[in-house]
N, C-alpha and C positions, 0 to 999 in steps of 0.2 A: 686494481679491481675497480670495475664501473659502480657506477650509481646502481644496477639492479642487482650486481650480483652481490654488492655490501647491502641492500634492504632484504634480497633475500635469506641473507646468511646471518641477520639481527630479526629476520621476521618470527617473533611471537606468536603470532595467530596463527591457527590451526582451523582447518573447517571439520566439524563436530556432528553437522548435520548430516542425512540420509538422504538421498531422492527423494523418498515417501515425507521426512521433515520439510523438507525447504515445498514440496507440493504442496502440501496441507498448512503451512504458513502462507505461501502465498493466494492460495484459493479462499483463507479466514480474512484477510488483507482486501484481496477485492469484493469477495462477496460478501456483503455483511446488509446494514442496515441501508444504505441507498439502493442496493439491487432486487430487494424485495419487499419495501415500504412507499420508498420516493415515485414509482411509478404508477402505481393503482394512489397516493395519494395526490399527489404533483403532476407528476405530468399528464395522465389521463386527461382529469378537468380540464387545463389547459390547453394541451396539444392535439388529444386524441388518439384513439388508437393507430394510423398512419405517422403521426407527430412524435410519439410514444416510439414506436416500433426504428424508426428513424433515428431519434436521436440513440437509444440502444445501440444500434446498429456500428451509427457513428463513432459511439463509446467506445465498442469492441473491436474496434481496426485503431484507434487511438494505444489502445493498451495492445493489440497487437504488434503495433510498432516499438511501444516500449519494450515488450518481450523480446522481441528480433535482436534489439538493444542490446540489454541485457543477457542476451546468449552469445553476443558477437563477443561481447566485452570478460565474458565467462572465459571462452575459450583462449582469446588472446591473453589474457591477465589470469591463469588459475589460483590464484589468493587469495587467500582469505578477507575479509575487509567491506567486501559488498561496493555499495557507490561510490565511497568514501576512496577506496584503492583503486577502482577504475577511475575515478576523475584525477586522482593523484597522478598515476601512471600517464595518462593519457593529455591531462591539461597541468600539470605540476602544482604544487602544494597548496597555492592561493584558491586554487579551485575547489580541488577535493577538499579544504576548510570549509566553501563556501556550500556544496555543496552536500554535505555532513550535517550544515547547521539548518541549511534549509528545509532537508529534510526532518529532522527534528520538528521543527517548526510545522509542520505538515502534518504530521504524528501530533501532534499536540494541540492544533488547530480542529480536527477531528473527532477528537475525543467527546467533545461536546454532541455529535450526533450518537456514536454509540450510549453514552452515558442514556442520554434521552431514552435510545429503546426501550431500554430496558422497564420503566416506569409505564411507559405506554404496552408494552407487551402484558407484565403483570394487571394493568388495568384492562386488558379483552380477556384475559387468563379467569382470572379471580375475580371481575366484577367492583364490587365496591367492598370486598372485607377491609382493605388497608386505607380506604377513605375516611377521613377523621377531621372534625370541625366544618366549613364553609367550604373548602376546597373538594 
């Protein structure tokens, strides 16, 4: 028995999700707070709307290529496991470690900007009811 057909035949993970899941996870994942704040606040002033419109653009063939990516790597690897099993599969266990934790790290790196929204949203929403002392 090779290496895949013993991780297949010990593989625990199951994928649980729906098309309609993994869409609407990944569409909350890239759209969020940089795609409809960072631009009218950041980059407008700065760039402009050609500067703006540019780096967007940029962005969206960026993560198109990720996508392409991640479909090649779907069809060849159908596992469950996400990056973690394709870099495993693909670059062996050093990587898919490395590249599990990075992610992580990225996820968690991040957080800081959504956290933020939320505080600045409630303050255009509601005005000043939840402002309290000097702040």
């Amino acid at each position: 028995m090779d290496m895949e057909e013993h991780e297949t035949a010990n593989s625990k993970l199951r994928a649980y999700l729906s098309p309609v899941n993994v869409w609407a996870l990944s569409f909350g994942c890239a759209v969020g707070w940089g795609a409809f704040v960072m631009p009218g606040t950041t980059f407008l002033p700065i760039a402009g709307p050609l500067g703006t419109a540019l780096g967007m653009t940029i962005g969206g063939l960026i993560m198109l290529v990720i996508g392409f990516n991640y479909h090649y790597m779907m069809n060849r690897y159908p596992d469950a496991g996400g990056t973690y099993t394709y870099a495993k599969r693909a670059f062996g266990y050093d990587h898919g470690f490395m590249s599990a934790w990075f992610l992580i790290l990225v996820y968690i790196a991040i957080t800081w900007a959504n956290a933020t929204a939320l505080p600045l949203i409630f303050r255009n929403l509601l005005g000043d009811f939840f402002q309290v002392g000097f702040h």
